[in-house]
N, C-alpha and C positions, 0 to 999 in steps of 0.2 A: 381807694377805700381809706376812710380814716381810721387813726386809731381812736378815737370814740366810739365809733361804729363797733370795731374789732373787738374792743372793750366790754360793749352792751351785747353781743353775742358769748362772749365765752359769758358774762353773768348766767343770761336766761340759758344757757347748756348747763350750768353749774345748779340752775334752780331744778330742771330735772321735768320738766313739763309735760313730761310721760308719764309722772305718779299723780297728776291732779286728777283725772279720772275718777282713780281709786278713793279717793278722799273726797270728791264731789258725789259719789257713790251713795254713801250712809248719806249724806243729808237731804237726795232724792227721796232715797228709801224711806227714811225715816218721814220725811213731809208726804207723800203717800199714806205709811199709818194714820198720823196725823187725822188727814181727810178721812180715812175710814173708819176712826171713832169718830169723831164728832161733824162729817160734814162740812168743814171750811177750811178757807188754806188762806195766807197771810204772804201774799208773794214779796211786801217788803219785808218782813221775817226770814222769808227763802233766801233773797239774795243776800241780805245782810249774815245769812251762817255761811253759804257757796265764800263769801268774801273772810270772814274768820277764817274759815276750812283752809282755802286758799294760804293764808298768813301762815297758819299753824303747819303747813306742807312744805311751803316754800325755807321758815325760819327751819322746820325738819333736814330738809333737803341742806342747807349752808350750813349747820350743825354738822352735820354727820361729814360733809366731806373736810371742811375744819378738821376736827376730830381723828380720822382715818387720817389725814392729809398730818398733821403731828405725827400721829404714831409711827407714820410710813409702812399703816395697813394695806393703802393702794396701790403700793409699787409691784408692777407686772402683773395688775388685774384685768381679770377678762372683762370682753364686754365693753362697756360703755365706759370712759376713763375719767377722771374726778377732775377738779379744776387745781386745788392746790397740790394735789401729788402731782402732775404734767406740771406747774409752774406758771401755769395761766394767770392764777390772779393768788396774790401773796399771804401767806396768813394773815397780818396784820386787816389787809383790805377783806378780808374773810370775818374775822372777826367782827370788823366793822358792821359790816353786811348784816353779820348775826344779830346782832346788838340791836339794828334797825327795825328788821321784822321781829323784833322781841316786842320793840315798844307801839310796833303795827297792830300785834297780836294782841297785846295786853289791852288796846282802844278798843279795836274792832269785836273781840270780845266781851269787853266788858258792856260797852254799845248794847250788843246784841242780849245780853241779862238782862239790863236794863228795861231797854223796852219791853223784852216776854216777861218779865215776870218780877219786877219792883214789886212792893210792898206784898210781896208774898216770904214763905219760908223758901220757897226755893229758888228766890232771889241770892240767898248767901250760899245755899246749895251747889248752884252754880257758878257760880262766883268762884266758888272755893275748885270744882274743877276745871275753867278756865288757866287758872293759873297752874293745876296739876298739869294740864295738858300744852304747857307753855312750857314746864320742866321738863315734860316729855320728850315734846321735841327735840331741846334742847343739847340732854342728857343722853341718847341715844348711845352718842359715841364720845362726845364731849366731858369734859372733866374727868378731877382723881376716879369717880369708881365707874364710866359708866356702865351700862347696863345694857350694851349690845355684845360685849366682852366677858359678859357671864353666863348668857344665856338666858336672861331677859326679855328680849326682844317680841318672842310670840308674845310672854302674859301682855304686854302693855300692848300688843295690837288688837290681843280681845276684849279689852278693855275699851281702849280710844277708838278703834276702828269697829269695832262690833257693838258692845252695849251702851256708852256714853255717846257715838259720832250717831247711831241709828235709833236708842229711846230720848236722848237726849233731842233731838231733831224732830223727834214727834210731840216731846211735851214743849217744845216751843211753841209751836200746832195750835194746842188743846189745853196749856198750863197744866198740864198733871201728866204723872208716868202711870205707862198702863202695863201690867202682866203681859199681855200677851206681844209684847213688843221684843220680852225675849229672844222667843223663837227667829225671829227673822235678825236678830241681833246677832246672835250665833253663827248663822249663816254667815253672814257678812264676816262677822270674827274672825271664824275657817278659812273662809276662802280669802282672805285676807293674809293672814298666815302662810296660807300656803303659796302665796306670793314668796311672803317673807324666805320660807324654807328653801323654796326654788333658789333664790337668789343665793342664801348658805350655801345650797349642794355646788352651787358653779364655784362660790367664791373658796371652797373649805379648805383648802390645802394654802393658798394665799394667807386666809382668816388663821390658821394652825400655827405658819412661821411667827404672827407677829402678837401670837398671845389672843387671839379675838373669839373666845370659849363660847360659840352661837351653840346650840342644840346637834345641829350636827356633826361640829369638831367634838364636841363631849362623846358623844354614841356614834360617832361613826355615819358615813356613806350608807352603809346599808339599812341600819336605823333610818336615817332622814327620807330614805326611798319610802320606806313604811309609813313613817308618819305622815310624810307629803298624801298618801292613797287615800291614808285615814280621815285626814281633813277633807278631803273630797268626796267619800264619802260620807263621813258626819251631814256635811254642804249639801248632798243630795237627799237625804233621811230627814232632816231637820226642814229643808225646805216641803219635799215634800210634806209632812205631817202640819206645818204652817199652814198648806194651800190650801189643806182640806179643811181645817175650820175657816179660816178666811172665806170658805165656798159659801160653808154650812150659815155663818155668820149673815153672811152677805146676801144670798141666796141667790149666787149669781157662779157661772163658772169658769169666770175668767184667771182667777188667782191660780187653780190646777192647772189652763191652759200655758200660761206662763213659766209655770212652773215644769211641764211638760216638755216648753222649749229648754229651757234651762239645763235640766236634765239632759237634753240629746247635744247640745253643745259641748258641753263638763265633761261626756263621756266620748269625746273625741279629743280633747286633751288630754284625758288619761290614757288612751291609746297611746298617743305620741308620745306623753311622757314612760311609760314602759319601754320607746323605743330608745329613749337618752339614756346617753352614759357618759358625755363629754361635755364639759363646761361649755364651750360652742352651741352646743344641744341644749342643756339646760339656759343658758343666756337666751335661744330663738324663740324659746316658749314663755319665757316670761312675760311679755308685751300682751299674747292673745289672751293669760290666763289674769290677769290685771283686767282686759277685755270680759272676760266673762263674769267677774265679779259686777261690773260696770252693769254687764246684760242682767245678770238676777236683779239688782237695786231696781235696774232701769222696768223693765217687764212687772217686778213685783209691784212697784208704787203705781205703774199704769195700770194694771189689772186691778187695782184700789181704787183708783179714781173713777173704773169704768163702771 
């Protein structure tokens, strides 16, 4: 084996290609709405956000281990191990890296403005969140203040991962934002977070020693069990109340069947999450509960198109 080879592995381990998923998620979901206001879907639009999405995930992903990988937040973390805290690949060439998918982000992004919606107003609208969402990434864990170390982290995922990654998705669609994209924006928010939070409860005691003030080091283990419930079922409420107009809307009743599934999935991961109490435990449930966020995008936008 060369070390080229050896090289271009620990990268894509460092890119983290377990969270693309989650982030190809909302722009399913969202091109779904899409087709259900208005009837048409624009698959070079689709793949050209799947390819943003991408950028924006990946510069996420070399951000944050960067970042954690400085502070020597990852040292003796559970789970899945980071590239610069193990030594794999150097900060400088970390850096690097970042830098690269910055200026991936900011093309393929701005690309993608471009062609939905030039010479409209929400051409600079978006415009102006592309680039929020390039700081986002960016800033997670990276620089003087960021904002995974204060307890930040959920706002900016209901934000980028729930109402900009899912109405934003849709008004590429249709050129306009619509109200009821909310609702399923939220969803996605929630369960989105509650990825995040899972990942807090495993990492807290790690995240405690080295200053990383997530939600759950602020309030506590036992808080974070709560809120983790809570976002689940917010996720279950909200979606439900969605389907039903979606039904009514539609006059079709595929969006409640979906929705139905959805539901009976979610509540066998809060089973098993009742049953975790050890980082190990919270670390094995992370994958399938990323998995069901996946499932509602994926089921809601098909139940739209059907």
């Amino acid at each position: 084996m060369t070390k080229e080879t050896v090289a271009f592995k620990h990268w894509v381990k460092a890119a983290r290609l377990r969270t693309l998923p989650l982030a190809f998620a909302v722009i399913i979901l969202g091109s779904g709405l899409g087709y259900f206001h208005q009837g048409q879907f624009s698959a070079s639009l689709f793949v050209l956000a799947l390819l943003t999405s991408f950028a924006y995930q990946v510069l996420s992903n070399y951000a944050n281990d960067l970042g954690d990988g400085i502070k020597g937040t990852d040292e003796n973390k559970k789970g899945e191990q980071r590239a610069v805290a193990s030594g794999l690949i150097s900060i400088s060439q970390m850096r690097a890296a970042t830098n690269a998918f910055t200026i991936l982000a900011l093309i393929s992004g701005g690309t993608l403005v471009y062609f939905a919606f030039f010479g409209t107003l929400y051409f600079y609208i978006f415009s102006v969140l592309n680039l929020a969402a390039i700081w986002a990434a960016r800033s997670y864990t990276l620089g003087g203040n960021p904002y995974a170390y204060w307890g930040g982290g959920d706002l900016f995922v209901f934000i980028f991962f729930g109402f900009v990654g899912v109405m934003g998705s849709s008004a590429l669609q249709t050129g306009s934002l619509n109200a009821l994209d909310a609702l399923p924006s939220l969803v996605a928010g929630a369960m989105s977070a509650s990825v995040l939070t899972l990942n807090n409860l495993r990492d807290r005691d790690g995240d405690a020693q080295h200053g990383k003030r997530t939600l759950v080091v602020r309030f506590g283990e036992k808080w974070g069990r709560g809120y983790f419930k809570t976002l689940l079922i917010v996720s279950i409420l909200v979606s439900l109340i969605f389907s039903i107009l979606a039904s009514v809307l539609s006059k079709e009743y595929y969006p409640i069947i979906g929705h139905l599934v959805f539901q009976f999935a979610l509540r066998g991961q809060f089973k098993k999450f009742s049953q975790a109490s050890t980082p190990e435990e919270y670390d094995a449930l992370l994958k399938p509960l990323a998995l069901m966020t996946l499932l509602y995008c994926v089921l809601t936008s098909i139940s739209l198109f059907l």
